[in-house]
TORKOL-4160 file (C-alpha; in steps of 0.2 Angstrom, whole numbers, padded with zeros to 4 digits, m for minus):
140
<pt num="1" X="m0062" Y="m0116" Z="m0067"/>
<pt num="2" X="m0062" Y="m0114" Z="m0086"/>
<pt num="3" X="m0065" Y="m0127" Z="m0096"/>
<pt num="4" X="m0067" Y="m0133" Z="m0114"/>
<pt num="5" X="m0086" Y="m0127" Z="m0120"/>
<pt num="6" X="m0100" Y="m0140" Z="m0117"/>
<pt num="7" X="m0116" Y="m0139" Z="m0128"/>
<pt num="8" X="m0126" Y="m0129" Z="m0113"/>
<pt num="9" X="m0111" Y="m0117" Z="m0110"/>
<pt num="10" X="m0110" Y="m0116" Z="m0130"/>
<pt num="11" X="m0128" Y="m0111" Z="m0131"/>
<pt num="12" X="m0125" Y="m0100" Z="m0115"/>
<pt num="13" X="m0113" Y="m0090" Z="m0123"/>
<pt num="14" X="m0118" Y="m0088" Z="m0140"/>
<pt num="15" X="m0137" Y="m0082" Z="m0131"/>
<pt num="16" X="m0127" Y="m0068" Z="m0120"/>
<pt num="17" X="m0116" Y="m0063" Z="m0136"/>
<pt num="18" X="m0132" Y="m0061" Z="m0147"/>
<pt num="19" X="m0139" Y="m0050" Z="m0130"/>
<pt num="20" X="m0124" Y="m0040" Z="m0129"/>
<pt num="21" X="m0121" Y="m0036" Z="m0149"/>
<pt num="22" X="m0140" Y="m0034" Z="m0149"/>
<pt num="23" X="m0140" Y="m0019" Z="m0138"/>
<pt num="24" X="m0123" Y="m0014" Z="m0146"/>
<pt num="25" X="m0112" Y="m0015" Z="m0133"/>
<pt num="26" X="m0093" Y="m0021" Z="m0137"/>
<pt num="27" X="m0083" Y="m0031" Z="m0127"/>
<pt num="28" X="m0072" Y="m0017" Z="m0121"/>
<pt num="29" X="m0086" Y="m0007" Z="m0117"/>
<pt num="30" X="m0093" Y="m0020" Z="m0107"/>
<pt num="31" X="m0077" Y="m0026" Z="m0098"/>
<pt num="32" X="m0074" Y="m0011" Z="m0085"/>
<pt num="33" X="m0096" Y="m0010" Z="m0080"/>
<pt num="34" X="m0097" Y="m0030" Z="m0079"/>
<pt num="35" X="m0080" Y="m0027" Z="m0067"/>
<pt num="36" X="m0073" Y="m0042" Z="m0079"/>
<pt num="37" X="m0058" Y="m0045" Z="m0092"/>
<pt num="38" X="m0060" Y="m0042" Z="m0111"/>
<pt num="39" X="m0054" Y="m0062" Z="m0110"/>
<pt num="40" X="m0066" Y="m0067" Z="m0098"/>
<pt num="41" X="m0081" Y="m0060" Z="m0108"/>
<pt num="42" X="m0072" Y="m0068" Z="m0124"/>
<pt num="43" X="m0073" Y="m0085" Z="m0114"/>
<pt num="44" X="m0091" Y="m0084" Z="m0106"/>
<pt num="45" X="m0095" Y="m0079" Z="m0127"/>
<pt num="46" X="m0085" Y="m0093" Z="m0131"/>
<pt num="47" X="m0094" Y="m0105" Z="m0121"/>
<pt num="48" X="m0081" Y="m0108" Z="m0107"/>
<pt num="49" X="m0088" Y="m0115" Z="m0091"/>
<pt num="50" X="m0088" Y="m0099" Z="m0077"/>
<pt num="51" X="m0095" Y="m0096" Z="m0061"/>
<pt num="52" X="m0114" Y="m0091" Z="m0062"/>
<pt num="53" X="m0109" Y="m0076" Z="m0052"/>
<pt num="54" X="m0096" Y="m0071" Z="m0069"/>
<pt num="55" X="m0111" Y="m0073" Z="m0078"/>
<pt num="56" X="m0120" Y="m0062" Z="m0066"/>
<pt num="57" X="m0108" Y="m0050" Z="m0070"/>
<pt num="58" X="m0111" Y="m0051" Z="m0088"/>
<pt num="59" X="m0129" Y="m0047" Z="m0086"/>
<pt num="60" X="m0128" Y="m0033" Z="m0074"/>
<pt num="61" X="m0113" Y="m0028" Z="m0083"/>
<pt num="62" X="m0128" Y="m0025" Z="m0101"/>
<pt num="63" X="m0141" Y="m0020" Z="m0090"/>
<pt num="64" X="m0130" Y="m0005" Z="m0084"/>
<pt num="65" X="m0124" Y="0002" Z="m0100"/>
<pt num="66" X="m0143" Y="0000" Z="m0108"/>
<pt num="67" X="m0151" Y="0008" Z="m0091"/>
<pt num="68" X="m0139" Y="0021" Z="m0095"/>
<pt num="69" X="m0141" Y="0024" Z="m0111"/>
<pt num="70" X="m0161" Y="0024" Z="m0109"/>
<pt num="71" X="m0160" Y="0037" Z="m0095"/>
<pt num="72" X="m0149" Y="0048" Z="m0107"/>
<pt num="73" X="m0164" Y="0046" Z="m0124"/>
<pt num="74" X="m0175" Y="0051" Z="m0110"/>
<pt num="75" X="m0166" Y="0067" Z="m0106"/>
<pt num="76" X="m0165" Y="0070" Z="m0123"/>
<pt num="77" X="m0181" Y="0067" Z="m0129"/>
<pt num="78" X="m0188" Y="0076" Z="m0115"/>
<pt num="79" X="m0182" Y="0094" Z="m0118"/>
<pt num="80" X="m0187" Y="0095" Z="m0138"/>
<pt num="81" X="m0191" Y="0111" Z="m0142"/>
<pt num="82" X="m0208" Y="0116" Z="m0150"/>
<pt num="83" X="m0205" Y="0132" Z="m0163"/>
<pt num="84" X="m0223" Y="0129" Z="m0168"/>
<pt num="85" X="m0229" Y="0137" Z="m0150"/>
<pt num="86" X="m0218" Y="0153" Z="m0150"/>
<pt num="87" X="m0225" Y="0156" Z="m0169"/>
<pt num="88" X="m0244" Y="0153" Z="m0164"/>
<pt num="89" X="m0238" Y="0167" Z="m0151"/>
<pt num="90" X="m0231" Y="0178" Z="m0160"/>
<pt num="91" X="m0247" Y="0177" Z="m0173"/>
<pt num="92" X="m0260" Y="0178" Z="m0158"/>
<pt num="93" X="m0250" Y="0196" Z="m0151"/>
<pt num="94" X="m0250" Y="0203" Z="m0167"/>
<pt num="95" X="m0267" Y="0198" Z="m0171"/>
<pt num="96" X="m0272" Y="0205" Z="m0153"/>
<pt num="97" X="m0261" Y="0221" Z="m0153"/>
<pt num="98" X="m0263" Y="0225" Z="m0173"/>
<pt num="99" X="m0268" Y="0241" Z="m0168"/>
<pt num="100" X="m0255" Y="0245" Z="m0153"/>
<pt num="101" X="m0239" Y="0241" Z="m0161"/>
<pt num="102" X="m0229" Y="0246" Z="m0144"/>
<pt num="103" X="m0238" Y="0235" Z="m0132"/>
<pt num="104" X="m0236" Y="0221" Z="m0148"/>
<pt num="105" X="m0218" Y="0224" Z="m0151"/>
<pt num="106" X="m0216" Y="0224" Z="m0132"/>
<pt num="107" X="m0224" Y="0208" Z="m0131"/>
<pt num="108" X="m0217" Y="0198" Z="m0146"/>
<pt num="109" X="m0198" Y="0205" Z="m0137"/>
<pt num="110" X="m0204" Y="0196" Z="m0120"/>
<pt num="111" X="m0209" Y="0181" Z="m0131"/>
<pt num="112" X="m0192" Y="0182" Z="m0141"/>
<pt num="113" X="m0183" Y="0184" Z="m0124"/>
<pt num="114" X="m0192" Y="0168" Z="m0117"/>
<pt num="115" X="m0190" Y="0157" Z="m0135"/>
<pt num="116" X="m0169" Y="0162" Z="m0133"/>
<pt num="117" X="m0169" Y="0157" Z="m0115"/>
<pt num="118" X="m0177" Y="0141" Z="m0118"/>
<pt num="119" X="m0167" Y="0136" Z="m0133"/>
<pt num="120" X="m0151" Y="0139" Z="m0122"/>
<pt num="121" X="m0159" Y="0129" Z="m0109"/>
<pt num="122" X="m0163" Y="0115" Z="m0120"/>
<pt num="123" X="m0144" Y="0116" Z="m0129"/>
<pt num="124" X="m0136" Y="0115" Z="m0111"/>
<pt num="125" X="m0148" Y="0100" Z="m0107"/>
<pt num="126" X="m0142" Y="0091" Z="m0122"/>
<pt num="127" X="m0124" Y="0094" Z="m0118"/>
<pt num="128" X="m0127" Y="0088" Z="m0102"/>
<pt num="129" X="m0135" Y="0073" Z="m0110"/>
<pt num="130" X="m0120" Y="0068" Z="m0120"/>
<pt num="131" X="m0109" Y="0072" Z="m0107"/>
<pt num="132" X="m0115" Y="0059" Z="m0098"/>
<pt num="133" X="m0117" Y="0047" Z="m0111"/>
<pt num="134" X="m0099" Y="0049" Z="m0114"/>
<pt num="135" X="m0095" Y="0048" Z="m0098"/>
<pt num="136" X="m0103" Y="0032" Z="m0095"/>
<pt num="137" X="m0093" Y="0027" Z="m0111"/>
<pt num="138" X="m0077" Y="0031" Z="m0102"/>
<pt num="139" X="m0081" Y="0023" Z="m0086"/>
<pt num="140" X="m0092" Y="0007" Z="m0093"/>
């Protein structure tokens, strides 16, 4: 079915290169999730003439890999950690128990306790993340 490019399959291509280098995303990444050759991609790019259903490929192929890699920012960005809060904590039980040092220390030890959890919480989320995101490397 490959042919010499045509003007419209030239345009085609060079539209769906810009896409794919736009969200960059190299061929070879792109090959195994579009379920598509290197060579085939290099055609379609090239301005081959291919089944609209290789070009379909193509597309689902980016949308994938940049679905992927937005569900794995938002994983990331959503377990940020806010030192500011445990430190306005901190200030308010030792403003509150100035004058009782054991209940403060007891508290600011509870608070401490909670910060270290969180932190390792948000550290395992993060490998997750990555893990993941390499993962879809591998398999994309």
């Amino acid at each position: 079915m490959d042919t010499e490019p045509d003007a419209a399959a030239t345009r085609r291509g060079e539209a769906l290169r810009k896409i794919r280098t736009d969200a960059d995303i190299t061929q070879e990444e792109l090959a195994p999730q579009a379920v598509l050759s290197v060579a085939t991609i290099r055609n379609i790019e090239y301005g081959k003439t291919v089944r609209s259903s290789t070009i379909r490929k193509f597309r689902n192929g980016i949308e994938a890999i940049v679905r992927a890699r937005n569900e794995t920012a938002g994983m990331l960005a959503a377990v940020e950690f806010d030192d500011a809060w445990y430190e306005k904590e901190r200030a308010y039980y030792r403003r509150t128990y100035r004058n009782d040092p054991a209940t403060r220390d007891f508290y600011i030890d509870r608070l401490n306790q909670k910060e270290q959890a969180d932190r390792d919480q948000v550290h395992a989320t993060r490998q997750l993340a990555e893990a993941y995101e390499r993962a879809g490397r591998r398999l994309a």
